[in-house]
C-alpha positions as CSV (number, residue, x, y, z in Angstrom):
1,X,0.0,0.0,0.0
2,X,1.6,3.4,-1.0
3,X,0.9,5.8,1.9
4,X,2.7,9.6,1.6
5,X,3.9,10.7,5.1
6,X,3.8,14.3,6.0
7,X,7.0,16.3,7.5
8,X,6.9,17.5,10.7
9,X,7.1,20.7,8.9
10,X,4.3,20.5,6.7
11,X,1.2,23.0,7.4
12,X,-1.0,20.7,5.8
13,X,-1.6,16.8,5.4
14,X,-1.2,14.0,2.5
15,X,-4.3,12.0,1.6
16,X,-3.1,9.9,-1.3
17,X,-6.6,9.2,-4.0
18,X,-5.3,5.1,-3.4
19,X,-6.5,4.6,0.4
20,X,-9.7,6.1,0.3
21,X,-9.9,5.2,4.1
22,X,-7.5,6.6,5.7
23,X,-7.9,10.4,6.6
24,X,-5.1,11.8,7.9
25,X,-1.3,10.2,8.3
26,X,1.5,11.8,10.3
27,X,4.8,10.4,10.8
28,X,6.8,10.8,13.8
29,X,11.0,10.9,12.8
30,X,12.8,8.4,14.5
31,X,15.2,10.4,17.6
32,X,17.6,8.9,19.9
33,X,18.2,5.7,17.8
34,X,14.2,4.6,17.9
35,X,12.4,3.5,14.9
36,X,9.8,6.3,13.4
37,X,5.9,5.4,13.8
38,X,3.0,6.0,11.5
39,X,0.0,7.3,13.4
40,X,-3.1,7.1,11.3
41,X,-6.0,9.7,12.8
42,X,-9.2,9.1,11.9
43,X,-11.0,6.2,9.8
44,X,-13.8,5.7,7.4
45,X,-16.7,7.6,7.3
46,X,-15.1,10.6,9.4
47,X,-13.7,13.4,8.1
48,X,-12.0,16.4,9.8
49,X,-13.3,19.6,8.0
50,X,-16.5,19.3,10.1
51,X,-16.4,20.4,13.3
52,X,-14.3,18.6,15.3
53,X,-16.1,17.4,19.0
54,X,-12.8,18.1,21.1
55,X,-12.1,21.6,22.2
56,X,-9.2,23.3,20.1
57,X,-6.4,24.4,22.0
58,X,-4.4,27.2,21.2
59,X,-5.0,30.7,20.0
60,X,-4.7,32.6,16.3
61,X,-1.2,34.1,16.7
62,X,-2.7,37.0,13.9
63,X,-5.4,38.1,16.3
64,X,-5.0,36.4,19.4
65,X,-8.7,34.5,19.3
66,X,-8.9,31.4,20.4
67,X,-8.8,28.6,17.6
68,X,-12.7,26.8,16.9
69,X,-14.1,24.9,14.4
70,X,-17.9,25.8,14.8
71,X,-18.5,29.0,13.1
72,X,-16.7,29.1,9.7
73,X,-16.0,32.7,8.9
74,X,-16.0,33.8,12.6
75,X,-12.5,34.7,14.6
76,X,-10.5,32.2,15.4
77,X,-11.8,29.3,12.6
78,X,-9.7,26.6,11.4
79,X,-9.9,23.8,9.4
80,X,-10.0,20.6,11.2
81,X,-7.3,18.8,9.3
82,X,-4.7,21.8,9.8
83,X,-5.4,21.5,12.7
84,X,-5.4,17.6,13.6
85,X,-1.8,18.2,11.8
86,X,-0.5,20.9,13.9
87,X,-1.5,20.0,17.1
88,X,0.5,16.3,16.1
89,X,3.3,19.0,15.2
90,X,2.8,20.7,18.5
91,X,2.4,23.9,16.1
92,X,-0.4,25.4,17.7
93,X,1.4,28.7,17.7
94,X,1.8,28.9,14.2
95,X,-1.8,28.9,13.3
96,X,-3.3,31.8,11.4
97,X,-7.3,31.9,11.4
98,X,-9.3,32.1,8.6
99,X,-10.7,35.5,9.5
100,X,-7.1,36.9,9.4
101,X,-5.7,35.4,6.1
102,X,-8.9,37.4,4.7
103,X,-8.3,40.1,6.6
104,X,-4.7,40.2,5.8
105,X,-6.0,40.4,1.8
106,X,-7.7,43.3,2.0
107,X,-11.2,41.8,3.5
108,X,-13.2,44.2,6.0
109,X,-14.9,41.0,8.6
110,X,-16.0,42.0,12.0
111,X,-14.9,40.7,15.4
112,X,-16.4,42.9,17.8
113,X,-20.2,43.2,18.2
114,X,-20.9,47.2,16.9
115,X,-23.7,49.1,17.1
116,X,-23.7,48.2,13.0
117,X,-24.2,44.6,13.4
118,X,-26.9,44.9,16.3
119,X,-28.8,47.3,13.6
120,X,-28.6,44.3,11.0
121,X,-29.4,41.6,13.5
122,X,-33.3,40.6,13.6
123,X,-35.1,41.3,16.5
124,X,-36.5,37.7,17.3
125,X,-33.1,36.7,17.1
126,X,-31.2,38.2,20.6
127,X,-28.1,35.4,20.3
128,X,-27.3,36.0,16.5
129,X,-24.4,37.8,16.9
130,X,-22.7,35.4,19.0
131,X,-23.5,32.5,17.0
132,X,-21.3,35.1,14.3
133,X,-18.6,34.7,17.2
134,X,-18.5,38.3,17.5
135,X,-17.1,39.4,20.7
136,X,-18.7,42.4,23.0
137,X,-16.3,45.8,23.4
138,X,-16.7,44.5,27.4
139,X,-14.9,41.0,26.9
140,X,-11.9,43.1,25.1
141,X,-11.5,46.3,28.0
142,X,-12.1,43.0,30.6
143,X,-8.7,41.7,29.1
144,X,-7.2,44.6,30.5
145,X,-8.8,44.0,33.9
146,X,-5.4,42.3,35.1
147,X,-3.0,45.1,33.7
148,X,-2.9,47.1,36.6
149,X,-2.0,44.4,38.9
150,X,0.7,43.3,37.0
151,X,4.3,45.0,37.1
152,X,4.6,45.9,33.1
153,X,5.7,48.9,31.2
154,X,2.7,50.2,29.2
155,X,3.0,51.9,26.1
156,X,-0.4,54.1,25.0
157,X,-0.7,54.8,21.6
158,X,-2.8,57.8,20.0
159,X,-3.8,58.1,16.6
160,X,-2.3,61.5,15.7
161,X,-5.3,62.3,12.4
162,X,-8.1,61.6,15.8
163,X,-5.7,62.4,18.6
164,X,-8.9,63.9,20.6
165,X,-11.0,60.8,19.6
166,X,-8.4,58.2,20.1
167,X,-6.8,59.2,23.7
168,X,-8.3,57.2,26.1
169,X,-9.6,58.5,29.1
170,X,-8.5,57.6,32.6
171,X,-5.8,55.5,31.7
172,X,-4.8,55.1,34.9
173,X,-7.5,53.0,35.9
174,X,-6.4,50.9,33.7
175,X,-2.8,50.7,34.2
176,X,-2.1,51.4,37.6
177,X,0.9,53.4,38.8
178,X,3.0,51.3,35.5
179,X,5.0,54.0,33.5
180,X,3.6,54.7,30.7
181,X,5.4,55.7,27.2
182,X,2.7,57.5,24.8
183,X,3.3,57.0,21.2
184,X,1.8,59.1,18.8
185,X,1.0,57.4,15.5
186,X,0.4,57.9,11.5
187,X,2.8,60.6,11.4
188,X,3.2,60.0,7.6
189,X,-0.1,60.5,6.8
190,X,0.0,64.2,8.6
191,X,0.3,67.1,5.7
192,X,3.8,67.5,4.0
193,X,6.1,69.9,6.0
194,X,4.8,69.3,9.5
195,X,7.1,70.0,12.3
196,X,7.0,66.8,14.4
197,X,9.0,67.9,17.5
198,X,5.9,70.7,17.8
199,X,3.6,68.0,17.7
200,X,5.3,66.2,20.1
201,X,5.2,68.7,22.2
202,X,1.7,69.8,21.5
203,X,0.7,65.7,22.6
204,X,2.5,65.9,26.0
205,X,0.4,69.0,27.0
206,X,-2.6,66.6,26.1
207,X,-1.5,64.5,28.3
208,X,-1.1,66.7,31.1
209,X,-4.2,68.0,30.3
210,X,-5.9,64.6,30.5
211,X,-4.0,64.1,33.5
212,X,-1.9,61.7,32.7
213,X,2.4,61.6,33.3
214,X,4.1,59.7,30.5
215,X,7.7,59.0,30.7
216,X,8.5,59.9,27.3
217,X,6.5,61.2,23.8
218,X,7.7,59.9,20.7
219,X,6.3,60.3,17.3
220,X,6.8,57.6,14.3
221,X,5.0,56.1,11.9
222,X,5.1,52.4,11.3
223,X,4.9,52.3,7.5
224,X,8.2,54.5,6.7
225,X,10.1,53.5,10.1
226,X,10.4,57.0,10.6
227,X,10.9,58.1,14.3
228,X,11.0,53.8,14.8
229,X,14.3,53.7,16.3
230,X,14.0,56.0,18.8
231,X,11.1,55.0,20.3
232,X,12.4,51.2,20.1
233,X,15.7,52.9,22.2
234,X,13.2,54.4,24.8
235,X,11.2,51.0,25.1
236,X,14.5,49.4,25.6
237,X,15.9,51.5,28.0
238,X,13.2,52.2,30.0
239,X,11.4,48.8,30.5
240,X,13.7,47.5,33.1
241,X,13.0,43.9,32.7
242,X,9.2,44.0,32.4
243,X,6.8,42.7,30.3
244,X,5.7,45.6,27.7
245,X,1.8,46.0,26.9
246,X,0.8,47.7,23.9
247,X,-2.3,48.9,24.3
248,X,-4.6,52.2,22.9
249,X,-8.5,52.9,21.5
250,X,-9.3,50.5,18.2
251,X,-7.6,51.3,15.3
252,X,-4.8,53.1,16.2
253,X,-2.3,51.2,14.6
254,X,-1.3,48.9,17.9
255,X,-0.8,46.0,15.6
256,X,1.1,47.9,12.6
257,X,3.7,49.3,15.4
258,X,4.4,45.9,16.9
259,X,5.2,44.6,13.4
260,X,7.4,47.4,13.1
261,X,9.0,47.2,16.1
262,X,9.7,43.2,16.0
263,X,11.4,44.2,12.0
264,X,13.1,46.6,13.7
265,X,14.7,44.6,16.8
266,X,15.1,41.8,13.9
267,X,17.5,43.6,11.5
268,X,20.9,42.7,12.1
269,X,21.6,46.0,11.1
270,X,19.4,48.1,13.9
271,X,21.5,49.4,16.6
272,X,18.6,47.9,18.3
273,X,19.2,44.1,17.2
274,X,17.7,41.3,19.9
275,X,18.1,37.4,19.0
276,X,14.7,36.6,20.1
277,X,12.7,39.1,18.1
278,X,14.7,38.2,14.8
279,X,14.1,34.4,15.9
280,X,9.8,35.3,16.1
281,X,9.4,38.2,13.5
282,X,8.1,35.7,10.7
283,X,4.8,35.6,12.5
284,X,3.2,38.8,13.6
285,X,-0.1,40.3,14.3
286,X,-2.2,41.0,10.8
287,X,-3.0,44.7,10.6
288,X,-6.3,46.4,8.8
289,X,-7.9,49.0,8.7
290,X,-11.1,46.7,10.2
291,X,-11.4,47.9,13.6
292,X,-11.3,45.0,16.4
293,X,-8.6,43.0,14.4
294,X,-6.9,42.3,17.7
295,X,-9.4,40.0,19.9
296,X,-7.1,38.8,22.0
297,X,-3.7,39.1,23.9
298,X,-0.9,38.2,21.5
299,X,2.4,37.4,23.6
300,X,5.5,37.9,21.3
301,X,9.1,36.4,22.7
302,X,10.8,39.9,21.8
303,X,13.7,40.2,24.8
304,X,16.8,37.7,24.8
305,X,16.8,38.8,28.4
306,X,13.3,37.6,29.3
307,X,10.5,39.1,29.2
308,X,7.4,39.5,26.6
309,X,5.7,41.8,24.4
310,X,2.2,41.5,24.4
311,X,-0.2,42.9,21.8
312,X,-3.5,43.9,23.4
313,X,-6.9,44.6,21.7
314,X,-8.1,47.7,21.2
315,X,-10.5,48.9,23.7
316,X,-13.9,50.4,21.5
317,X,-15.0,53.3,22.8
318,X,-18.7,54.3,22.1
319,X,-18.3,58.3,21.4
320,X,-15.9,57.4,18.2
321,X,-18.0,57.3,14.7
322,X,-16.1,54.8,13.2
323,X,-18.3,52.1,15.3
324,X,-21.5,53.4,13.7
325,X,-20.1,52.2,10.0
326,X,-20.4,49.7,7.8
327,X,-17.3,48.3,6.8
328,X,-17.6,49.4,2.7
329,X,-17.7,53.1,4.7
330,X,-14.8,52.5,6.9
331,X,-12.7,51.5,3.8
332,X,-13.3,54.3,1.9
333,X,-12.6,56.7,5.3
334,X,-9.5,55.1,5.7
335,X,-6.2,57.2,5.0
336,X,-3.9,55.9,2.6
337,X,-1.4,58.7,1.8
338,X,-1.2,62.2,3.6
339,X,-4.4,64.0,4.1
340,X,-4.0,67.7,2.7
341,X,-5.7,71.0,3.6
342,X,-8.6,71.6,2.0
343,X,-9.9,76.1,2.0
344,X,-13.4,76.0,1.3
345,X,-15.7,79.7,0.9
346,X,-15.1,81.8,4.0
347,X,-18.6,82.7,6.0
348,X,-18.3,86.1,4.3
349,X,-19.1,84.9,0.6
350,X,-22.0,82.5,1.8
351,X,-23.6,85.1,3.9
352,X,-26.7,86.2,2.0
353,X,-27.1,89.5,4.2
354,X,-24.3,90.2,5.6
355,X,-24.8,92.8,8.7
356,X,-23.1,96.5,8.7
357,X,-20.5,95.4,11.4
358,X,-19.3,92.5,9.3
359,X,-20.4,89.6,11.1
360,X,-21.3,86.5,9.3
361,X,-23.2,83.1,9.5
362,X,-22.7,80.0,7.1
363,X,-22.7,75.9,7.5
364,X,-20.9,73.5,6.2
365,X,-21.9,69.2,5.6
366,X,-18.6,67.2,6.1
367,X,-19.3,63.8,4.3
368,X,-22.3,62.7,5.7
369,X,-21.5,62.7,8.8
370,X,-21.1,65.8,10.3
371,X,-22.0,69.3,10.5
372,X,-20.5,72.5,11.4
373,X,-22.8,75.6,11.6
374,X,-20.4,79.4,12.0
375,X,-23.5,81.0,14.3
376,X,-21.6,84.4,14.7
377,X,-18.2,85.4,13.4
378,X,-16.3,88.0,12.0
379,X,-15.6,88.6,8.1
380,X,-12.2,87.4,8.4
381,X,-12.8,84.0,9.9
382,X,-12.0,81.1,7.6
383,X,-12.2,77.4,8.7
384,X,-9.6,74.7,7.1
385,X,-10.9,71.2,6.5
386,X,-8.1,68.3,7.1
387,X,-9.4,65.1,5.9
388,X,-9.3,62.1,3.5
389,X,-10.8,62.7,0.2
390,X,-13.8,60.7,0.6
391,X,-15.0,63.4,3.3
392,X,-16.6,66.1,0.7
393,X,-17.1,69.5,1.9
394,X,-19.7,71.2,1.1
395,X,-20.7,74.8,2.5
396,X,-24.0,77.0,2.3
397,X,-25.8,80.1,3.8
398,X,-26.7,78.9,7.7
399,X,-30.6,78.9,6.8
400,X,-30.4,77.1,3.4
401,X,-29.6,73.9,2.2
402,X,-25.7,73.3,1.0
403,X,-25.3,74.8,-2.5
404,X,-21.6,75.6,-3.0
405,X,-19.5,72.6,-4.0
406,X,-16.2,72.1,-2.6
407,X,-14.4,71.9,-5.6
408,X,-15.4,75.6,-6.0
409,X,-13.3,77.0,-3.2
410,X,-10.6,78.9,-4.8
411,X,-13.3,80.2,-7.6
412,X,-14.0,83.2,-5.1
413,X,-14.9,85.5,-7.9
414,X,-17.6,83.6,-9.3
415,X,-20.8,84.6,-8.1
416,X,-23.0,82.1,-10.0
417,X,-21.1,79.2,-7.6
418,X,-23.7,79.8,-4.9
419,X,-26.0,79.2,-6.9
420,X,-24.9,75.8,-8.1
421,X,-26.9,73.0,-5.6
422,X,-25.5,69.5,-5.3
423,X,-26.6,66.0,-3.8
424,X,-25.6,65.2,-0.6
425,X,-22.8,62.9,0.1
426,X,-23.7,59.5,0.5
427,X,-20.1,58.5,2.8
428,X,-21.9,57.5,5.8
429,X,-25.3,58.8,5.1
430,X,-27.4,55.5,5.1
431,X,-25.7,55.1,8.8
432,X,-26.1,57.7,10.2
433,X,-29.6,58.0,9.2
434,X,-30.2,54.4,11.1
435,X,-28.6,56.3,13.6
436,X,-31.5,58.8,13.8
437,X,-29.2,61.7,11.6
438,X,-27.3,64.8,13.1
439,X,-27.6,66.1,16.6
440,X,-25.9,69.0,18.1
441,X,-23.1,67.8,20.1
442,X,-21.4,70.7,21.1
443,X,-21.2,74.6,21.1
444,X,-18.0,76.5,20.9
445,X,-17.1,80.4,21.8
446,X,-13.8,81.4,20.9
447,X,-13.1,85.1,22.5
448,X,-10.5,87.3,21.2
449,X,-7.8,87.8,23.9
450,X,-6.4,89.8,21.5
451,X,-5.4,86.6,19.5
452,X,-5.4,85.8,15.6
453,X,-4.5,83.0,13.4
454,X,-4.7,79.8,14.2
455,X,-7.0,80.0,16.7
456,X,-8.1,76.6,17.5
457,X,-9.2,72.6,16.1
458,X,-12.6,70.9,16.4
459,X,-12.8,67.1,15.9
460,X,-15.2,65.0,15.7
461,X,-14.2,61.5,17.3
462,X,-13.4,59.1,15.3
463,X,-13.0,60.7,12.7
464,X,-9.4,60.6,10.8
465,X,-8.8,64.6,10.6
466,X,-10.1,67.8,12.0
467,X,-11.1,71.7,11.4
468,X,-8.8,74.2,11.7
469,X,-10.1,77.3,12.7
470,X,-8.4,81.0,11.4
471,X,-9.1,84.2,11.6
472,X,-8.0,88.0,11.9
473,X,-8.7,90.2,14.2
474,X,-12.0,90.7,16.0
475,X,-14.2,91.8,18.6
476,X,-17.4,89.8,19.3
477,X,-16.5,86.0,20.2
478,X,-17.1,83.4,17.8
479,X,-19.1,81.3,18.1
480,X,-20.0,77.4,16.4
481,X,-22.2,74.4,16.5
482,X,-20.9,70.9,16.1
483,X,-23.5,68.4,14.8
484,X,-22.7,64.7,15.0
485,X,-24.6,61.4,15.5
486,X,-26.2,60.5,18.8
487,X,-23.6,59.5,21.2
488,X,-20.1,60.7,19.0
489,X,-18.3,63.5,20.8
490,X,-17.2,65.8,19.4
491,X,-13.8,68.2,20.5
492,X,-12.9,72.0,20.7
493,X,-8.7,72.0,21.7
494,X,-6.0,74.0,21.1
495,X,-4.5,74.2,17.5
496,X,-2.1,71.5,16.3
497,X,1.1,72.8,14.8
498,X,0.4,72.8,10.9
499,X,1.9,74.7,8.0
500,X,0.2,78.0,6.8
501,X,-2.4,76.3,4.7
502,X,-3.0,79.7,3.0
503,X,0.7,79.8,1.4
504,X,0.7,77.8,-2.0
């Protein structure tokens, strides 16, 4: 009888078209002068891409689920016969989920129970979504429960396009008195010529603000390496020993900086170099831009001199938009190359009657899922939109429905543009409508002080960018309205350093 045996290598077994019986064959190498065996799993009429009746052992090391085969296409899923093979193997820690191999091809699958899926789920049906296998936002923060108990270094990462949205709050309930190193993210995608030792700078006094003390800033971005090695010098030098958590709000890039950092301590030519990191950097964390691709803890052997690096999920927070999409939405919101400045008509040119002392009124849809409405302000005021492309701008009078197109900002002398009226944009619109539409979320008076410029941001959370808000001179305060879904926050802070988006 021919059989094929499978090397302890293999990822996947042999099962040769001339023993139609036999299922699965693995063959144990002979060590220490003993002959090899031939262990023959499973028989006739069985086959192992059903579910298998044992409980699976081990976890997904691209997302840190647990491995299961009952709910194809859910977190975690394996085929049975992989992994009847690996576990003979004892490979279990090389096993990458289905979910994540789709995920790691440009596929947008949930993980984590959003407000989206419990809009699709029917009502007679209250267990749907966890026969999906997605897991609540509460099972992920619960991971952190134990965090603050442990002695670990903790390194908090922001997303620098939704720094506002993407800080978490009271961190320190979650860490404990553990140092904490804050790490400010996507620094590539911020507009060309941006000083990033000002933005440093400018994140540290959120932090204070927020009432948090962090050991150190740094500011990288994990695609170009840039700003990589010194943060990988401050991890090392100030860790002591510990274990190192990676933790921050969904979707900041958690996953894509581990990656980084494991290539990083794995080059033989980092001044950073470590053994152990070079020995396990051939199977990392997947990234995407799905939020809650991290489910689970995922422990990485990074230190020769003891020690792990853990990968943690992202915690979801409920005021962040991004949890109200679909995922076709939060693929077209997600920022692939550096988000530019965008000038759209100033209050002054959309103001149908404008009063003697020069104050002005005008609104302006951003994508579908916002709105900001200039109540009072003075002729000079301008606001700045930084966003990806997909978030269309488009600006009216403050009693009329949006008629100047975005495209049409820089065409200042041509009257006839106000009159042009346009569709709304549909980014986000059928969600937000689920939602219940737009509600005011948040009033803003700037005073003078004597101030001008720059004078401050607003953000709506989750959101990747903000608003930029300029002016000259003035006397009565500005003032805005912020609209947003129900339950997204939305921010008034002081002014990220940017270049003069007014100098072409």
């Amino acid at each position: 009888m021919l059989v094929r045996f499978a090397s302890s290598c293999a990822g996947s077994s042999y099962l040769p078209s001339t023993v139609p019986n036999l299922q699965l064959a693995a063959y144990n190498y002979p060590r220490r002068g003993r002959r090899g065996t031939l262990h023959v799993l499973g028989g006739t009429g069985g086959s192992h891409r059903g579910p298998l009746q044992e409980k699976l052992q081990g976890n997904c090391y691209g997302c840190g689920a647990g491995l299961q085969n009952q709910q194809a296409g859910s977190a975690g899923y394996v085929n049975g016969e992989v992994y009847v093979v690996k576990k003979q193997h004892r490979q279990l820690g090389q096993v990458l989920c289905e979910r994540c191999q789709a995920l790691s091809h440009g596929g947008m699958i949930p993980g984590v129970l959003e407000r989206t899926a419990a809009r699709r789920a029917p009502a007679s049906r209250p267990d749907a979504h966890e026969m999906k296998g997605l897991v609540a936002p509460e099972e992920l923060k619960a991971q952190l429960a134990r965090l603050r108990d442990k002695k670990a270094m903790v390194v908090l990462l922001v997303d620098l396009l939704d720094a506002s949205g993407s800080f978490l709050n009271r961190v320190r309930d979650l860490v404990g008195s553990n140092p904490v190193l804050l790490i400010g993210t996507k620094a590539d995608l911020l507009p060309a010529g941006t000083d990033l030792a000002a933005v440093r700078e400018w994140l540290l006094r959120m932090a204070e603000f927020r009432r948090l003390t962090a050991i150190g800033a740094c500011i990288l971005s994990s695609r170009t390496k840039a700003g990589l090695p010194e943060a990988a010098r401050c991890l090392l030098t100030e860790r002591q020993g510990r274990d190192v958590h990676v933790i921050g709000a969904a979707n900041v890039g958690k996953s894509a900086f581990v990656r980084a950092l494991m290539q990083e301590m794995g080059s033989m030519g980092s001044r950073h170099f470590d053994a152990a990191a070079a020995e396990h950097r051939r199977r990392l964390p997947v990234e995407s831009p799905m939020p809650g691709t991290t489910l689970g803890p995922i422990p990485l052997h990074a230190f020769a001199s003891g020690g792990i690096l853990f990968d943690m999920p992202g915690l979801h927070v409920d005021h962040r938009v991004l949890h109200l999409l679909e995922p076709s939405d939060l693929q077209a919101l997600h920022p692939r190359k550096r988000i530019r400045p965008y000038v759209p008509p100033a209050p002054s040119q959309l103001c149908p009657t404008p009063r003697r002392d020069s104050v002005c009124s005008a609104s302006y849809h951003w994508g579908g899922l916002a709105r900001i409405d200039v109540i009072l302000a003075p002729a000079s005021l301008q606001l700045v939109f930084y966003g990806v492309p997909a978030l269309k701008v488009r600006a009216g009078s403050l009693h009329g429905s949006p008629g100047l197109p975005a495209d049409a900002a820089r065409t200042r002398d041509d009257a006839s543009q106000h009159l042009e009226s346009l569709e709304p944009p549909d980014i986000g619109s059928a969600a937000i409508a689920a939602e219940g539409g737009l509600r005011l979320a948040r009033e803003v008076q700037l005073e003078s002080r004597g101030l001008d410029g720059h004078l401050a941001d607003v953000a709506i959370s989750g959101l990747a960018g903000w608003v930029a808000v300029h002016s000259g001179p003035f006397q009565h305060p500005i003032k805005l309205q912020l609209w947003c879904p129900k339950g997204i926050e939305a921010f008034s802070r002081p002014p990220m350093p940017m270049p003069d988006p007014f100098i072409t």
